[in-house]
C-alpha positions as CSV (number, residue, x, y, z in Angstrom):
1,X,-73.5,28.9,23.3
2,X,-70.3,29.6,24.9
3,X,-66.9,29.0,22.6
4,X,-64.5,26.4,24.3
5,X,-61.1,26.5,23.1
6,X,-59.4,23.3,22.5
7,X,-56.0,22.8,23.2
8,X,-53.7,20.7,20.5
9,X,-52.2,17.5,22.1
10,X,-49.1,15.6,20.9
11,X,-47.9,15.9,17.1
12,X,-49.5,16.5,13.7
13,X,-48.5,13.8,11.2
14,X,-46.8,16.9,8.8
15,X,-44.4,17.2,11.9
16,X,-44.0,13.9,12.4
17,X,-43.2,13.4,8.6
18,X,-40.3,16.7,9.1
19,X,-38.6,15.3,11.4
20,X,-38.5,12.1,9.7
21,X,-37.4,13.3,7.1
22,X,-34.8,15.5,8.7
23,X,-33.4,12.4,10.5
24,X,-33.0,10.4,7.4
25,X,-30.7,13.4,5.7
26,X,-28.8,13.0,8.5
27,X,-28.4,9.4,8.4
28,X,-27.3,9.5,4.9
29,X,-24.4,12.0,5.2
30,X,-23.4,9.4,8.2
31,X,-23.0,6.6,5.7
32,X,-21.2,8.3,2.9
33,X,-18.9,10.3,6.0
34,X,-18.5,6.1,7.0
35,X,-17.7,5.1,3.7
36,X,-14.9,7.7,2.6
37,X,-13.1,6.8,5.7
38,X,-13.0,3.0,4.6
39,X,-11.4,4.1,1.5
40,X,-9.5,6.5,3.3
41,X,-8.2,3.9,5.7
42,X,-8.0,1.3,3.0
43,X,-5.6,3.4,1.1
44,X,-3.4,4.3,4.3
45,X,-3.5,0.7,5.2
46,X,-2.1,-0.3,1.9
47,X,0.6,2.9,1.7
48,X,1.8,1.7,5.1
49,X,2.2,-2.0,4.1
50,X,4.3,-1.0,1.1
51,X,7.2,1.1,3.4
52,X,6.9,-1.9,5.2
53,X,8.0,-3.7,2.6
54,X,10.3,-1.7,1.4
55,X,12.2,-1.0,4.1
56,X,12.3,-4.8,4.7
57,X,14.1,-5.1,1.2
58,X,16.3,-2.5,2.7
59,X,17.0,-4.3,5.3
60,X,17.8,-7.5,3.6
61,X,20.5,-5.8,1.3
62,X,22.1,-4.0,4.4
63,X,22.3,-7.5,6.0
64,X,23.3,-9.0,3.0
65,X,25.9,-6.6,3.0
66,X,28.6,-8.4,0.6
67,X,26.1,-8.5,-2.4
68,X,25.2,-5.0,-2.0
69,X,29.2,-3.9,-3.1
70,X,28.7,-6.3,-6.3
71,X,25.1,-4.9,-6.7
72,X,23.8,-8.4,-7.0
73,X,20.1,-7.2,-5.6
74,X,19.9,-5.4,-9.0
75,X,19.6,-8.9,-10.6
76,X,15.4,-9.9,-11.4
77,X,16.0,-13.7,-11.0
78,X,14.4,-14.7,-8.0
79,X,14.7,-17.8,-6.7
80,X,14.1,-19.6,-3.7
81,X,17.4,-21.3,-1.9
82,X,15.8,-23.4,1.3
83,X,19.2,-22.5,3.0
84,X,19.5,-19.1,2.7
85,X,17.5,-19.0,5.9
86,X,20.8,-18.1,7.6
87,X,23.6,-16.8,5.9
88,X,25.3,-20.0,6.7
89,X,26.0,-22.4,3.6
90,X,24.8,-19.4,1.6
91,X,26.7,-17.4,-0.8
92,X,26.0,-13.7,-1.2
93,X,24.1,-14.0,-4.7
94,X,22.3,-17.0,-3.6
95,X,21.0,-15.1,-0.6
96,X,20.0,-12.3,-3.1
97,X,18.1,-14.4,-4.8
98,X,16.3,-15.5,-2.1
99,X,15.6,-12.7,-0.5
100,X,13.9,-11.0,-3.8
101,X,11.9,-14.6,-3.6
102,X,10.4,-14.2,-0.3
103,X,10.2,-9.9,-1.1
104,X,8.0,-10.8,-4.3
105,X,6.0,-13.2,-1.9
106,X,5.1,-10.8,0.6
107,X,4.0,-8.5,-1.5
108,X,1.5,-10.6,-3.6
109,X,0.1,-11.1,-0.4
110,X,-0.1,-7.9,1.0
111,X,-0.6,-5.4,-1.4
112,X,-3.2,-5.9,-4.3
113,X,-2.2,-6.6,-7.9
114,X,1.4,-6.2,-6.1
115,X,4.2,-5.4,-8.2
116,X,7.9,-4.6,-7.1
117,X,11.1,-4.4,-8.2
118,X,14.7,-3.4,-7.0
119,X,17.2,-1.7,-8.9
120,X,20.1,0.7,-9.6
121,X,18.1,3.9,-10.9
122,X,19.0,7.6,-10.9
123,X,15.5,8.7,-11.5
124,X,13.7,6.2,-9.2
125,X,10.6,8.2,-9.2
126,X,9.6,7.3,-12.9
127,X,8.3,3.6,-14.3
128,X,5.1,1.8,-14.1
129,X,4.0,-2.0,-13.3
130,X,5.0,-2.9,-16.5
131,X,7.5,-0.9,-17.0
132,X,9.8,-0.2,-14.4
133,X,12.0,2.4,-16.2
134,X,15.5,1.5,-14.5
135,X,17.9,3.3,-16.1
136,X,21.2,0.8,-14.8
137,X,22.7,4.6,-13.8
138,X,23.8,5.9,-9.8
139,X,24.9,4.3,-6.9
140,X,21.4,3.9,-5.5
141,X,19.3,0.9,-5.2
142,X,15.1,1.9,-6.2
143,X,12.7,0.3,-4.4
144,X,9.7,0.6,-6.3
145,X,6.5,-0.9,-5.3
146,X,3.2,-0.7,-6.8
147,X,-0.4,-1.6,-6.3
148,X,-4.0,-1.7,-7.5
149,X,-6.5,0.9,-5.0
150,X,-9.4,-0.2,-5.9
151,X,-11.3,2.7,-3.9
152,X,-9.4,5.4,-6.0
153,X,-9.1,3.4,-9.1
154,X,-5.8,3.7,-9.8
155,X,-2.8,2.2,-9.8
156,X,-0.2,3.6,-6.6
157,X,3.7,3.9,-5.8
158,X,5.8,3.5,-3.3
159,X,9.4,4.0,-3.6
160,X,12.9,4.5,-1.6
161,X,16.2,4.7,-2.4
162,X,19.1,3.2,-0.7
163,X,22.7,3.7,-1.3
164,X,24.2,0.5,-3.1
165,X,27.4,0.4,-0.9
């Protein structure tokens, strides 16, 4: 009787089963990688939108430049004037108004459970939401903006100063 050797062909199912399983690891550190940058782009998304914001409240009291000697911006009645479009047929402190109107708009609908106010404030880093902490002091104007981020589960801030000419 002679002795033949036989010669494997293709894959045993244990290798087959390795790889598989190899594969699948892999796969899952691809989808949590793909998550945290969602929430990492979701938070930059939401940081960027609120200096956007804020620099267009800037903006508006540099235009509005009148109100920003009398530090009318520093007042928290907003309301809407139809004709402060243009600074025609609109007095300074009507235009103020307005302008923290359409501000409080824009950010309820851009930045989550949105909150923002502008004031005069020598510490302009401190305050929450609900408690913006203006302390009525300096010749600056705070912009403080903040928001909910749902993917770090916290509340975030944004804030610039501007001089209050």
């Amino acid at each position: 009787m002679s002795r033949q050797c036989i010669w494997q062909q293709g894959f045993s199912l244990i290798e087959v089963l390795v790889a598989l399983a190899v594969i699948s690891i892999g796969l899952l550190g691809l989808v949590g990688l793909q998550t945290q940058t969602q929430k990492i782009s979701s938070n930059a998304y939401y940081q960027t939108q609120a200096v956007i914001i804020s620099h267009d409240m800037a903006e508006r009291i540099r235009a509005n430049s009148s109100s920003s000697y009398q530090q009318l911006y520093h007042l928290k009645q907003a309301v809407k004037f139809n004709r402060c479009r243009t600074q025609t047929g609109c007095n300074p402190q009507s235009m103020a108004k307005n302008d923290l109107f359409e501000w409080h708009e824009t950010i309820k609908q851009q930045l989550p459970q949105g909150v923002g106010v502008v004031c005069i404030d020598s510490t302009p880093s401190d305050g929450s939401p609900s408690a913006s902490a203006c302390d009525h002091q300096g010749t600056h104007y705070a912009i403080k903006l903040w928001w909910y981020d749902s993917a770090a589960n916290k509340i975030q801030r944004s804030v610039i100063r501007k001089r209050a000419e």
